[in-house]
C-alpha positions in Angstrom: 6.4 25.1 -34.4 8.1 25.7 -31.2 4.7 26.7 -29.8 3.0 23.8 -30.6 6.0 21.9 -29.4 6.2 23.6 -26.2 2.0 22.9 -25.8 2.1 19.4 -26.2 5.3 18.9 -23.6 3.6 21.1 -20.9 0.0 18.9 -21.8 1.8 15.9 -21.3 3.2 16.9 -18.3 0.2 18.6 -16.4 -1.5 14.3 -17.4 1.3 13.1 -16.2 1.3 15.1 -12.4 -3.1 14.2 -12.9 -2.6 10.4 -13.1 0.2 10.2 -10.6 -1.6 12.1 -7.8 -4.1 9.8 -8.3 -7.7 10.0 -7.5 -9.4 11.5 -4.2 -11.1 9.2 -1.7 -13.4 10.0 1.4 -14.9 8.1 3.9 -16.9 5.2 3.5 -16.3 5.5 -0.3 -15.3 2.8 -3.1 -13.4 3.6 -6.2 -12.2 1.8 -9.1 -8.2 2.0 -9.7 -7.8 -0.4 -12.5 -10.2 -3.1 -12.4 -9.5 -3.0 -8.5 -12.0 -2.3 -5.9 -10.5 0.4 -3.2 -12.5 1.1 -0.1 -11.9 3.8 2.5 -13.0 3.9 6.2 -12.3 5.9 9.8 -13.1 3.9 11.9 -12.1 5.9 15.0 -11.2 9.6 15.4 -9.6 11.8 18.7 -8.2 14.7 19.7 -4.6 14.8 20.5 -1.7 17.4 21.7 1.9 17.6 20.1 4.4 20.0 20.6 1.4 22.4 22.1 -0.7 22.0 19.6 -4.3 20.3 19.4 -4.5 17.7 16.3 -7.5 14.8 15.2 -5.9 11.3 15.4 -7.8 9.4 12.6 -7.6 5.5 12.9 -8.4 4.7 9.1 -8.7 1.6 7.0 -8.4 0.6 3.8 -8.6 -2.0 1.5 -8.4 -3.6 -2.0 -10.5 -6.2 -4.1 -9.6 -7.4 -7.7 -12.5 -7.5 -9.5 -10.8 -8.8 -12.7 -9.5 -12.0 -14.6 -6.5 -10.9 -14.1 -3.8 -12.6 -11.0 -0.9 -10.6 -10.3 2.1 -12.8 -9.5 5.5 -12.3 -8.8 7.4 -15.6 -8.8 11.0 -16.0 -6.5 13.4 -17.6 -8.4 15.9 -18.3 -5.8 16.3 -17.3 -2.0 17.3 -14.6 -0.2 15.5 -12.7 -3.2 14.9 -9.1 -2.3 11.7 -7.7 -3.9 10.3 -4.2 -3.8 7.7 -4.3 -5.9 4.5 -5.7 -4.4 2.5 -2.8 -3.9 -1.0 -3.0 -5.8 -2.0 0.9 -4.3 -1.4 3.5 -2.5 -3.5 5.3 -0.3 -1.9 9.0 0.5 -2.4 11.2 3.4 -2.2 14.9 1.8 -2.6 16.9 5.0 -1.0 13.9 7.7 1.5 15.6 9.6 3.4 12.1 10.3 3.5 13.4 13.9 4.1 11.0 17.0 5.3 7.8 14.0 2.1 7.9 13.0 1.5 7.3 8.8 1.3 9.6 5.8 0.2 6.6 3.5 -0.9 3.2 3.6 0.7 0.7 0.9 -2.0 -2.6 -0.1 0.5 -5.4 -0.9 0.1 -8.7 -2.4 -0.4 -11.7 -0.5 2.6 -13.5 0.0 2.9 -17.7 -0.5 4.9 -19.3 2.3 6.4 -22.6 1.8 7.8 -24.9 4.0 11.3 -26.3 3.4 12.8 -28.8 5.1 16.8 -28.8 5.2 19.3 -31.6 6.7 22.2 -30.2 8.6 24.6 -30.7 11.8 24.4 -28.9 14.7 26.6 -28.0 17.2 26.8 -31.4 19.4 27.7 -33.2 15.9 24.1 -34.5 15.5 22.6 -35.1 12.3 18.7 -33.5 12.8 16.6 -32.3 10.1 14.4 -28.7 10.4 11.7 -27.2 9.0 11.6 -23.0 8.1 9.4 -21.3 6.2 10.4 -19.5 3.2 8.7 -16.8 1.0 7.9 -18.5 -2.9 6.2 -15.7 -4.5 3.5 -12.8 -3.7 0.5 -13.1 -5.4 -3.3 -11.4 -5.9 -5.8 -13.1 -7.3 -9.1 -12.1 -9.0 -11.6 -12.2 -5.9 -8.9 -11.4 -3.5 -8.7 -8.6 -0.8 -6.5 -6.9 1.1 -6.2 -4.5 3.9 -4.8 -2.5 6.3 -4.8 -0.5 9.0 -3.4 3.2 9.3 -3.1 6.3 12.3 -3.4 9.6 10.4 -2.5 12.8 12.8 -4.4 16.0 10.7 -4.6 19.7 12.0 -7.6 19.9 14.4 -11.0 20.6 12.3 -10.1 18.7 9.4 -10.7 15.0 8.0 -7.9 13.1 6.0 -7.9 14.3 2.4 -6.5 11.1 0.8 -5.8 10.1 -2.8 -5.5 6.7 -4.2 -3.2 5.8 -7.3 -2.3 2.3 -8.5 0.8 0.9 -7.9 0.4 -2.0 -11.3 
């Protein structure tokens, strides 16, 4: 009994470490995360030094499509709101050294909904004048929506970003 209990807590946790590495990605390739279309690109690579040593700069991009009938919202129920949660995937940089502020990962976030509010107020002559900000009212991702972004991976000279994708939803 303890066997079989012990086999089924270590199988659940070698699926567990699978499914939150996520999945690889090379160039030029698209994988489904989900229902959710994730491309991969370099679009540029160099050769750099740091600290004496000779590394390949990778300018990389990525982005994400939602290819179902699903919308991801997130609705703001009252401002300042703080929200964290508005990744859709992650895009992670196993052999990125991070060197020089460059990335390790690249984060697709949902579009954000700006709406303009108009507020009354006195300033500091006295006068009565009305203004205009923008305000955040929620993040969104429709089906038929992209996003993207752009990333600078630094790798040891010789080899090419090994990146893995895992959904963030």
């Amino acid at each position: 009994m303890k066997n079989t209990a012990f086999l089924i807590s270590l199988s659940a946790t070698l699926l567990f470490g699978i499914s939150v590495k996520g999945q690889k990605i090379s160039d030029g390739q698209t994988i489904d995360v989900n229902g959710m279309s994730v491309t991969f690109n370099i679009l540029n690579k160099e050769s750099v030094e740091a600290g004496g040593k000779s590394f390949d700069r990778y300018k990389v991009s990525a982005s994400v499509k939602n290819n179902t009938d699903k919308a991801y919202n997130i609705r703001l129920s009252s401002y300042p709101q703080i929200v964290t949660n508005i990744g859709l995937v992650e895009l992670d940089c196993m052999n990125a050294t991070g060197a020089k502020l460059t990335s390790k990962k690249i984060q697709l976030k949902m579009k954000a909904q700006m709406i303009n509010v108009t507020y009354s107020a006195y300033d500091k002559s006295g006068k009565f004048t009305t203004s205009t900000i923008p305000v955040t009212g929620s993040y969104y991702f429709d089906p038929g929506d992209s996003v993207s972004d752009n990333a600078i991976f630094i790798v040891p000279q010789g080899e090419k970003p090994d990146v893995s994708v895992r959904s963030l939803r």
